[in-house]
C-alpha positions in Angstrom: -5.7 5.1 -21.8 -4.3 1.8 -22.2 -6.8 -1.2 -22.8 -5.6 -2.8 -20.3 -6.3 -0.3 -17.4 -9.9 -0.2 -17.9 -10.1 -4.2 -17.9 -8.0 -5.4 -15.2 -9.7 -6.7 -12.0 -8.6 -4.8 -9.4 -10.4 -1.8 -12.1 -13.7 -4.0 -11.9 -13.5 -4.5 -8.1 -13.4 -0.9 -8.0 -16.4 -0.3 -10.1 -18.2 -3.2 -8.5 -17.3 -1.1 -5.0 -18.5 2.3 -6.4 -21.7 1.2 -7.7 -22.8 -1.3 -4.4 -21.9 2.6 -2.5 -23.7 4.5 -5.2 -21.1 6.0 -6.0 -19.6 7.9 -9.5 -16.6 5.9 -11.2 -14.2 8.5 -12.4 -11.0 8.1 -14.5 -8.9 9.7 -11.3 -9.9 7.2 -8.7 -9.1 4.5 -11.5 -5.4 6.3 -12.4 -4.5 6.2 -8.6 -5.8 2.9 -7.8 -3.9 1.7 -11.0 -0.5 3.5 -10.1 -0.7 1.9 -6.8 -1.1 -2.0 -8.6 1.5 -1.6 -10.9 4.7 0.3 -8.7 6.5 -2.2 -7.0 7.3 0.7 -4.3 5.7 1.7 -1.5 4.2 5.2 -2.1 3.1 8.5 -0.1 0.4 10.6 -1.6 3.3 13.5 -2.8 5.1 10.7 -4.6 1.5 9.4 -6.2 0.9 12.6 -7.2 4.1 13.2 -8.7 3.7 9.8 -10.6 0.2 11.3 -11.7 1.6 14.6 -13.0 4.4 12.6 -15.0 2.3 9.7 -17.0 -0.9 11.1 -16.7 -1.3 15.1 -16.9 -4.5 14.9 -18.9 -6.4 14.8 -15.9 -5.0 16.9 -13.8 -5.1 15.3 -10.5 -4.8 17.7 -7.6 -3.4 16.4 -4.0 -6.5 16.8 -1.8 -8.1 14.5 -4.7 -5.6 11.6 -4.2 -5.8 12.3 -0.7 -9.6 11.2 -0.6 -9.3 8.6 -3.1 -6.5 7.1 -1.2 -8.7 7.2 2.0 -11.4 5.8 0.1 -9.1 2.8 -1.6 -7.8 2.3 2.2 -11.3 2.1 3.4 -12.8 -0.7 0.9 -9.6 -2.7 1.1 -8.3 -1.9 -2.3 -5.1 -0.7 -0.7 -3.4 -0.6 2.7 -1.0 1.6 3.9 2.0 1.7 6.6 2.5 4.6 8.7 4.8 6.8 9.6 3.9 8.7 12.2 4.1 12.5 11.2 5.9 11.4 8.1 2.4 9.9 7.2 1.6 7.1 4.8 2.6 5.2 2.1 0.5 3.1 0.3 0.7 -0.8 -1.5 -2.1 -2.7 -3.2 -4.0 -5.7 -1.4 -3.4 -7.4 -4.5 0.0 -8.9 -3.4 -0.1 -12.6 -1.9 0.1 -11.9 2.0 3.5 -10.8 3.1 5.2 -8.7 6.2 7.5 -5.5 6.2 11.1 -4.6 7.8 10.7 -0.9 7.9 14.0 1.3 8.5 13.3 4.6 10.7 16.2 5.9 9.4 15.8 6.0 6.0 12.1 4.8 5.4 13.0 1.8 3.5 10.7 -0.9 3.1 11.8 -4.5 3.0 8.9 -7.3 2.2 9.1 -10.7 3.1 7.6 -13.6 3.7 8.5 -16.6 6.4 6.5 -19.6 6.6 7.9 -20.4 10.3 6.8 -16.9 11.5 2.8 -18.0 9.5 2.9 -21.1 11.1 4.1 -20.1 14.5 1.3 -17.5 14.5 -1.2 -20.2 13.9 -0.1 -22.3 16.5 -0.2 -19.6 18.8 -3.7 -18.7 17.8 -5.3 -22.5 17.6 -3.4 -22.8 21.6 -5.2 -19.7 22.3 -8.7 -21.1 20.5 -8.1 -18.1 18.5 -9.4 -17.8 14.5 -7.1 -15.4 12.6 -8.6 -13.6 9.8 -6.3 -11.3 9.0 -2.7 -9.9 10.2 0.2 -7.4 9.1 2.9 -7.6 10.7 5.7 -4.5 10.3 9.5 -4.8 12.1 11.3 -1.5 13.0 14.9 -1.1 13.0 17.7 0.3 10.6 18.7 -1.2 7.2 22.4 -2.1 6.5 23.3 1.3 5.1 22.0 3.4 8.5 22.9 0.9 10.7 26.5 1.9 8.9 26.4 5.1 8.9 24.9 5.2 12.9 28.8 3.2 13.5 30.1 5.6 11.7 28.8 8.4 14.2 30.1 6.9 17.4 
């Protein structure tokens, strides 16, 4: 295991979360909470676990476990996920600076962004309202270029 992985601070915040629950660190939750931090992609549990089985066999990591450890990362805000109705969930770390998502329901992609007139105009709305805001996601459905092509295609 890479010196790194056992160091890093989302790692420690883990621990720190574990032991305040009185709870067991184990390498697995670490290796999932550490695939999430370093993909750039927004991941379901099949493709985690498929990550899992390709750089880290050794600890043969069966689904149910990164189901419960990704309910568990979801559950202390280590991780937050964007669903997909039956499709389920894929996951990203908390560890990003705030930013929003264009989702396609065609194809599932997932576009971040960031727009500081959409942050501001939120807190305009919420200091008009007398409202505090401590938190927000915000996800936009629709179709990405290549389905919205491909639906013109159809007609």
């Amino acid at each position: 295991m890479p010196t790194d992985f056992t160091n890093s601070k989302v790692i420690n915040k883990l621990k720190t979360i574990l032991k305040d629950k009185g709870m067991k660190y184990t390498e697995q939750r670490a290796v999932i909470l550490e695939i999430i931090t370093q993909i750039d992609e927004h991941l379901n549990a099949e493709e985690i676990h498929s990550v899992v089985k390709k750089k880290y066999p050794q600890y043969n990591i069966g689904i149910a476990t990164i189901y419960r450890t990704l309910n568990f990362l979801e559950e202390v805000d280590l991780i937050s996920s964007i669903s997909f109705g039956t499709d389920g969930k894929k996951y990203e770390t908390n560890q990003k600076t705030h930013h929003d998502h264009l989702i396609c329901t065609g194809c599932g992609k997932i576009i971040e962004f960031l727009d500081p007139i959409i942050e501001q105009r939120q807190e305009e709305i919420a200091k008009e309202n007398k409202f505090q805001i401590t938190g927000h996601t915000m996800q936009l459905y629709g179709l990405c270029e290549k389905c919205s092509s491909n639906k013109k295609g159809e007609k």
